[in-house]
Phi, psi and omega in degrees: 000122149352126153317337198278318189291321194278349184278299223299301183312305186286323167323295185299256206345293179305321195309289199294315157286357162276319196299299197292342177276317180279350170277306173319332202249341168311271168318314155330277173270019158313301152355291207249014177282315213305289175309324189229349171060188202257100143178267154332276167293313174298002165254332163302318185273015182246345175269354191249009175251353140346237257299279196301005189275309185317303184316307198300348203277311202282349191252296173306309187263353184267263208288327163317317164269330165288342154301290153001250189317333179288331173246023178259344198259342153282325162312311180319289187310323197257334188241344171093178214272328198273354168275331170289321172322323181268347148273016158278276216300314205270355144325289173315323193264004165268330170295309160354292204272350184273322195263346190280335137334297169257042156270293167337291180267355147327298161296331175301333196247010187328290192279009164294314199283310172313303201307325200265293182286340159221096170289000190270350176296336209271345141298006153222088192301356160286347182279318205290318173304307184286337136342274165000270193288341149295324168270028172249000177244345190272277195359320178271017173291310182312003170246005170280308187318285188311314166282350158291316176291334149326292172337293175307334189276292153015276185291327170310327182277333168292342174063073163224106165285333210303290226285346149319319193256357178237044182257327185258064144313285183334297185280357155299312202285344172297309198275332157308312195283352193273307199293316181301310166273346196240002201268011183256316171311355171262163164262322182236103181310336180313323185286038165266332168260321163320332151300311175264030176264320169296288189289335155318292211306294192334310259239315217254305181300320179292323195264001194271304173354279201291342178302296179327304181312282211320296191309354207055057192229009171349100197276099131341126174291159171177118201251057190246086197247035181246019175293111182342325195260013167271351192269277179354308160309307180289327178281344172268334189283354182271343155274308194304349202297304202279290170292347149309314213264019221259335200296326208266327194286327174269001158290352193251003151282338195268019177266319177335275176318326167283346153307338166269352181253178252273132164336128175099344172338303190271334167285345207271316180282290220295317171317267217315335196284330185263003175252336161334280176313321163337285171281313157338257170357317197262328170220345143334286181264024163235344176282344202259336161320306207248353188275313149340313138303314159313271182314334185284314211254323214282332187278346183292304195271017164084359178274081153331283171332315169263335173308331184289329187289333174278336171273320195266015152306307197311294183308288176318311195290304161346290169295321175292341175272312227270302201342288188314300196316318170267344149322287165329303185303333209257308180307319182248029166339293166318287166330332202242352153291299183317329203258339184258285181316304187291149205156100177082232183294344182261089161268196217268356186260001138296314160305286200306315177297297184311318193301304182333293187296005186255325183282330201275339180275356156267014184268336184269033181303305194267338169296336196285298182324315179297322166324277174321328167285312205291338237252311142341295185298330157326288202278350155288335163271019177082000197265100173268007207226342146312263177342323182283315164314329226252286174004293204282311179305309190308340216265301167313336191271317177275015167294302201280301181336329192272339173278313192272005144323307195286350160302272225265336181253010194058221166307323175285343172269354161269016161280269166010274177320315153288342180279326151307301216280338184295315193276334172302325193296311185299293189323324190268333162280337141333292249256285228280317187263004162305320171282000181270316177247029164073193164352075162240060176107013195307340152291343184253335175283012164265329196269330166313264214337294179319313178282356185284299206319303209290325160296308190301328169314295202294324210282316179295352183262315171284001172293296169326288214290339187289282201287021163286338191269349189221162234209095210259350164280023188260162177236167202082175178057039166297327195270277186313007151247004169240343173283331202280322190271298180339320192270311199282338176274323147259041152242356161257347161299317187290334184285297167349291173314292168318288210302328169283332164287338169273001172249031146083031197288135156304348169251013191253324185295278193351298157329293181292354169268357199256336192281303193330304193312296197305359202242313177280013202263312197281000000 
């Protein structure tokens, strides 16, 4: 099988088990708008699960997996399954003992850490105690998270995806039933979802286990921790933190800053950021999944050529999912609140404040996304110290956006800001890896580009004209606002589609041919 099929192939499969993560997550937060609505409490629990979520984005799900899988999938490649097996154990047992540490001082140092990422709390001390004390009970998930993603990395480089992209079911499925069942059992009911935030990781970690035995990958103590490919890990993971991870440090400035602005802020951005993530989760991160092991073996056996087909394969398939997709996004923001949220503690004009924050973090969709494939690609050629740079630029360009946004746009302009800062980071990783590895295809990625825009326009217009039939500040009229968006999101996929096959897009015939094989195969 072709590199182009099997990344296609490992994409649809994560694709297909992220959908299921993301309805779940979906439900999930419908869950807690309904029970806890956008303001007081829902803002003490979305800033005190920020930290650990941040460490998992920039430590566990960024710089680990991208330190990680390029040298555990060359041990693979060069050395075979019994050496690798004994850097998997001794990975497993020193990442133990690193997190159970800054777990450790994670509680300890809790309200210094609140204190520090939202000052804006400290004037009302009872949310900042409650900030505190949640987040001293979520703190050890970052150490459950970080060994799933060892785990994932693993499994990935064998190119077995499912049961990595289908764990945090689990940890959704946690956090509904803790909260739905357990939040009348509380004094302060939120913290019923913070037990199930606790019991997700764990939950998410178990099921990874019995996958590893089987694949023969038993996980083991094993302290032999001068092994060359572990000092190797550790020197790529200390750039990767910061360059993979540059997308997640400005959303978590811009969760900082939104604690100095008006009450429900940080709830307003954090929803958007999960209906953001929505498309990301599904196809974003399963093309940057599965595209990573392929450049990890390829830059291993010394072939440029094909990392490139593969990357810039990575880069095409990208622009064909995001494009339409932030179109979409922009177009029903509002709608799609109103069909989910509104409701209980959520009325429409918290919809309408999230709907802002959805449209300016969707204009940066396909840039984030692009972030995510090139920025991998570095770190399979050994190169930490390009991603950091870019990193670094970006990190300055959303500071000063986000100040001088958020004065005149509020919370949506440090959405903005994040979105601005996603495409200076793409422009530069572009620029930067064309001179390392010269050409890759960078005329046919422009001319994708191009052709995504011009489908999307007419599919987006008709998006417009579809959620134009209903009357979404109304509450209630949940089945007519879900036939009315339900009708306007497929019928501009279908328009998307038509447009890309008349304008003759080489990933959409792909598409229609991979859908042809499966309907006559079956």
């Amino acid at each position: 099988m072709s590199e182009k099929k099997n990344i296609a192939r490992a994409a649809g499969v994560l694709g297909f088990a992220t959908i299921l993560s993301r309805i779940m997550g979906m439900v999930r937060d419908m869950v807690v708008s309904r029970l806890f609505g956008a303001g007081f409490a829902t803002d003490a629990f979305f800033a005190a699960f920020q930290i650990p979520n941040m460490l998992r984005r920039f430590f566990a799900e960024g710089a680990l997996t991208s330190a990680f899988v390029p040298t555990f999938s060359e041990c693979y490649t060069r050395e075979g399954h019994e050496k690798a097996r004994e850097l998997a154990n001794t990975c497993f047992t020193l990442l133990t003992i690193v997190m159970a540490g800054i777990t450790i001082l994670g509680i300890c140092f809790s309200p210094q850490l609140v204190r520090l990422m939202f000052p804006g709390f400290a004037a009302e001390p009872s949310k900042l105690e409650l900030t505190v004390m949640l987040n001293r009970l979520m703190f050890p998930y970052i150490f459950f998270v970080s060994l799933v993603a060892l785990c994932m990395g693993i499994l990935n480089t064998l190119r077995h995806f499912f049961t990595p992209a289908i764990s945090t079911v689990f940890l959704n499925l946690s956090m509904i039933l803790c909260a739905a069942l357990l939040h009348a059992y509380f004094t302060v009911p939120i913290v019923s979802l913070a037990v199930g935030v606790l019991a997700g990781g764990l939950l998410q970690l178990l099921l990874q286990l019995p996958v590893l035995w089987r694949k023969g990958f038993p996980l083991r103590p094993r302290f032999d921790f001068r092994h060359p490919a572990v000092r190797r890990i550790a020197l790529l993971m200390g750039p990767s933190v910061f360059g993979v991870g540059v997308y997640y440090l400005n959303l978590t400035v811009g969760n900082i800053l939104a604690s100095l602005l008006p009450q429900g802020s940080v709830s307003y951005l954090y929803y958007a950021q999960r209906l953001f993530e929505f498309p990301q989760g599904i196809f974003t991160v399963s093309v940057a999944q599965a595209v990573l092991p392929s450049m990890s073996r390829q830059a291993a056996e010394g072939d440029l050529d094909a990392l490139k087909e593969s990357l810039r394969f990575g880069l095409r398939l990208t622009l064909f999912i995001t494009i339409p997709a932030m179109v979409g996004l922009m177009v029903t923001a509002t709608p799609i609140f109103s069909l989910l949220f509104m409701g209980g503690e959520f009325d429409f004009a918290k919809a309408e404040q999230c709907g802002r924050a959805l449209v300016f973090y969707s204009v940066g969709l396909s840039c984030v996304a692009m972030v995510r494939v090139l920025a991998p690609a570095f770190y399979a050629l050994k190169d930490t110290r390009t991603p950091v740079i870019t990193a670094f630029v970006a990190f300055v360009a959303n500071l000063l956006f986000s100040l001088l946004l958020m004065g005149p746009m509020v919370h949506a302009g440090l959405a903005l800001a994040s979105s601005l800062s996603a495409l200076a980071n793409m422009l530069l990783l572009l620029w930067f890896l064309r001179r390392k590895i010269g050409p890759f295809g960078g005329r046919g990625i422009v001319v994708a580009s191009v052709k995504g825009v011009l489908a999307a326009i007419p599919a987006g217009y008709a998006a417009y004209l579809a959620i134009g039939l209903t009357d979404w500040s109304r509450a209630g009229a949940k089945l007519v606002k879900s036939g009315v968006l339900g009708g306007a999101v497929g019928g501009a996929v279908l328009v998307y589609a038509l447009a890309s096959l008349c304008l003759k897009s080489s990933e959409a015939g792909d598409a229609a041919v991979l859908v042809r094989k499966k309907l006559l195969r079956r």
